[in-house]
C-alpha positions in Angstrom: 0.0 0.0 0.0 1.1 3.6 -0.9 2.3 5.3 2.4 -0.5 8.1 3.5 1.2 9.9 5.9 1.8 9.7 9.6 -1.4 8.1 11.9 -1.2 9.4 15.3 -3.2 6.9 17.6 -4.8 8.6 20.4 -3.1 6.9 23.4 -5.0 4.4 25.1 -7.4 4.5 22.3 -9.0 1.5 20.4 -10.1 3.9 17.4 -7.8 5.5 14.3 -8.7 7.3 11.5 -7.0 7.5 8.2 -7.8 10.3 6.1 -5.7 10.7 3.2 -5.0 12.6 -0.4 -6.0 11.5 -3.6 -5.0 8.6 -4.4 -3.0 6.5 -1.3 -5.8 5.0 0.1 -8.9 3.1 -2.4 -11.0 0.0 -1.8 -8.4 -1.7 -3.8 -6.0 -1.4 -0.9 -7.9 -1.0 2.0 -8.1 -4.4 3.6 -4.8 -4.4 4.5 -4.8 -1.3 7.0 -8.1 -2.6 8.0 -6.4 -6.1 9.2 -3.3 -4.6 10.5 -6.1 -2.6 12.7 -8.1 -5.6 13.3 -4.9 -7.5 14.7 -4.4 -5.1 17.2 -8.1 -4.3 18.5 -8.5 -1.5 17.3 -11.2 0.1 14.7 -9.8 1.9 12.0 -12.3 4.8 10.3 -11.1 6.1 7.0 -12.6 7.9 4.3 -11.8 7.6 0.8 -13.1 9.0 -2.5 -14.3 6.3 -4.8 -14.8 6.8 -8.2 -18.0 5.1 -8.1 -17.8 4.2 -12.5 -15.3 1.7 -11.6 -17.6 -0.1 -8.5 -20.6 -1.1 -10.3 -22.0 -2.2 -7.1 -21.3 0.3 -5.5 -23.0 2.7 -7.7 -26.2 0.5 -7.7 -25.8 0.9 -3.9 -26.1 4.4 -4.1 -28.2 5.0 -6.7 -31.1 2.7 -3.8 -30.0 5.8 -1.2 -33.0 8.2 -0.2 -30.7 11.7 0.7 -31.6 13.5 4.3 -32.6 17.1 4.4 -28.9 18.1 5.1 -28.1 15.9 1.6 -26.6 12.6 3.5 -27.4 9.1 3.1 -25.7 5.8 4.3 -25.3 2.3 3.7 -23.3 -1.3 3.7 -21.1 -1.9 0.7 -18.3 -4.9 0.9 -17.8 -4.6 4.7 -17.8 -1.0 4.7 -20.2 1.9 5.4 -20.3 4.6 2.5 -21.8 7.8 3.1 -23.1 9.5 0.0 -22.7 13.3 0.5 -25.0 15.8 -2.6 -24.4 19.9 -2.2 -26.4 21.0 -5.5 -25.0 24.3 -5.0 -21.1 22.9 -5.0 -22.3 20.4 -8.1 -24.0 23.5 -10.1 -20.8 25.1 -9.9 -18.5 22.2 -11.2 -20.9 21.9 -13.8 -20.8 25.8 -14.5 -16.7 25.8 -14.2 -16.2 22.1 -16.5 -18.8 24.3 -19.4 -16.2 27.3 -18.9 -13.2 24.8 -19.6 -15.0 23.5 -22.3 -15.6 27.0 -23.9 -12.0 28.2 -24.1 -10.5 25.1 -25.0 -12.9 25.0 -27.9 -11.9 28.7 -28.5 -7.9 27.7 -28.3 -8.5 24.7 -30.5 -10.2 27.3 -33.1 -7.3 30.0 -32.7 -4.4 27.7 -32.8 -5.8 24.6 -34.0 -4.6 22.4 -31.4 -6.6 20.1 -30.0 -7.1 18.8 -26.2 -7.3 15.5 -25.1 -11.3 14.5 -24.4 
Protein backbone atom coordinates (compact mmCIF):
# COMPACT_ATOMS: atom_id res chain seq x y z
CA UNK A 1 0.00 0.00 0.00
CA UNK A 2 1.14 3.57 -0.95
CA UNK A 3 2.29 5.30 2.37
CA UNK A 4 -0.49 8.09 3.48
CA UNK A 5 1.19 9.86 5.90
CA UNK A 6 1.78 9.71 9.58
CA UNK A 7 -1.38 8.07 11.85
CA UNK A 8 -1.17 9.40 15.27
CA UNK A 9 -3.23 6.87 17.57
CA UNK A 10 -4.83 8.57 20.37
CA UNK A 11 -3.10 6.85 23.39
CA UNK A 12 -4.97 4.38 25.07
CA UNK A 13 -7.41 4.55 22.33
CA UNK A 14 -8.96 1.47 20.41
CA UNK A 15 -10.14 3.88 17.44
CA UNK A 16 -7.83 5.50 14.31
CA UNK A 17 -8.66 7.31 11.53
CA UNK A 18 -6.95 7.53 8.18
CA UNK A 19 -7.77 10.27 6.08
CA UNK A 20 -5.68 10.66 3.17
CA UNK A 21 -5.01 12.63 -0.37
CA UNK A 22 -6.04 11.54 -3.62
CA UNK A 23 -4.96 8.57 -4.42
CA UNK A 24 -3.01 6.47 -1.30
CA UNK A 25 -5.77 5.00 0.07
CA UNK A 26 -8.87 3.08 -2.38
CA UNK A 27 -10.98 0.05 -1.80
CA UNK A 28 -8.44 -1.68 -3.85
CA UNK A 29 -5.98 -1.44 -0.91
CA UNK A 30 -7.88 -1.04 2.00
CA UNK A 31 -8.12 -4.35 3.59
CA UNK A 32 -4.81 -4.42 4.50
CA UNK A 33 -4.84 -1.31 6.96
CA UNK A 34 -8.14 -2.59 7.99
CA UNK A 35 -6.42 -6.09 9.18
CA UNK A 36 -3.25 -4.60 10.53
CA UNK A 37 -6.11 -2.60 12.67
CA UNK A 38 -8.10 -5.56 13.29
CA UNK A 39 -4.86 -7.51 14.69
CA UNK A 40 -4.43 -5.06 17.23
CA UNK A 41 -8.05 -4.31 18.55
CA UNK A 42 -8.47 -1.52 17.33
CA UNK A 43 -11.23 0.07 14.70
CA UNK A 44 -9.82 1.88 11.97
CA UNK A 45 -12.26 4.79 10.27
CA UNK A 46 -11.05 6.07 7.02
CA UNK A 47 -12.59 7.93 4.26
CA UNK A 48 -11.79 7.56 0.76
CA UNK A 49 -13.09 9.02 -2.49
CA UNK A 50 -14.29 6.26 -4.79
CA UNK A 51 -14.85 6.80 -8.19
CA UNK A 52 -17.99 5.05 -8.13
CA UNK A 53 -17.82 4.22 -12.45
CA UNK A 54 -15.28 1.71 -11.58
CA UNK A 55 -17.62 -0.06 -8.50
CA UNK A 56 -20.60 -1.08 -10.33
CA UNK A 57 -22.01 -2.22 -7.07
CA UNK A 58 -21.29 0.31 -5.48
CA UNK A 59 -23.04 2.69 -7.68
CA UNK A 60 -26.23 0.46 -7.65
CA UNK A 61 -25.84 0.89 -3.92
CA UNK A 62 -26.11 4.39 -4.07
CA UNK A 63 -28.23 5.01 -6.72
CA UNK A 64 -31.06 2.70 -3.84
CA UNK A 65 -29.95 5.77 -1.19
CA UNK A 66 -32.97 8.19 -0.22
CA UNK A 67 -30.74 11.70 0.67
CA UNK A 68 -31.63 13.46 4.28
CA UNK A 69 -32.62 17.14 4.44
CA UNK A 70 -28.94 18.09 5.14
CA UNK A 71 -28.15 15.90 1.62
CA UNK A 72 -26.63 12.65 3.48
CA UNK A 73 -27.39 9.14 3.09
CA UNK A 74 -25.73 5.84 4.27
CA UNK A 75 -25.25 2.27 3.71
CA UNK A 76 -23.32 -1.32 3.70
CA UNK A 77 -21.05 -1.88 0.71
CA UNK A 78 -18.27 -4.85 0.95
CA UNK A 79 -17.85 -4.64 4.67
CA UNK A 80 -17.80 -0.96 4.71
CA UNK A 81 -20.16 1.90 5.38
CA UNK A 82 -20.31 4.57 2.45
CA UNK A 83 -21.85 7.76 3.09
CA UNK A 84 -23.13 9.49 0.00
CA UNK A 85 -22.67 13.34 0.51
CA UNK A 86 -24.95 15.79 -2.61
CA UNK A 87 -24.40 19.87 -2.16
CA UNK A 88 -26.43 21.01 -5.45
CA UNK A 89 -24.98 24.33 -5.01
CA UNK A 90 -21.15 22.86 -4.99
CA UNK A 91 -22.26 20.37 -8.06
CA UNK A 92 -24.02 23.53 -10.09
CA UNK A 93 -20.80 25.09 -9.93
CA UNK A 94 -18.47 22.23 -11.17
CA UNK A 95 -20.93 21.92 -13.83
CA UNK A 96 -20.80 25.76 -14.45
CA UNK A 97 -16.68 25.78 -14.17
CA UNK A 98 -16.24 22.14 -16.55
CA UNK A 99 -18.81 24.29 -19.41
CA UNK A 100 -16.17 27.34 -18.94
CA UNK A 101 -13.19 24.81 -19.62
CA UNK A 102 -14.96 23.48 -22.28
CA UNK A 103 -15.55 27.01 -23.85
CA UNK A 104 -12.03 28.21 -24.08
CA UNK A 105 -10.46 25.06 -24.97
CA UNK A 106 -12.92 24.96 -27.89
CA UNK A 107 -11.94 28.70 -28.54
CA UNK A 108 -7.86 27.67 -28.28
CA UNK A 109 -8.48 24.73 -30.46
CA UNK A 110 -10.21 27.27 -33.15
CA UNK A 111 -7.27 29.95 -32.67
CA UNK A 112 -4.41 27.75 -32.84
CA UNK A 113 -5.77 24.62 -33.96
CA UNK A 114 -4.55 22.45 -31.36
CA UNK A 115 -6.62 20.06 -30.03
CA UNK A 116 -7.07 18.76 -26.21
CA UNK A 117 -7.33 15.49 -25.11
CA UNK A 118 -11.33 14.53 -24.36
Amino acid sequence: MPRAGAVHPISGGRWLALVTDRGPLSLDNIDEPTALANRRSRRLEFIVAVPARRHAGLLETLRALILDDAGLAEASFAGHRPILARDPGRAEDQTSRRARIAELQAVDRRAIGTPFPG
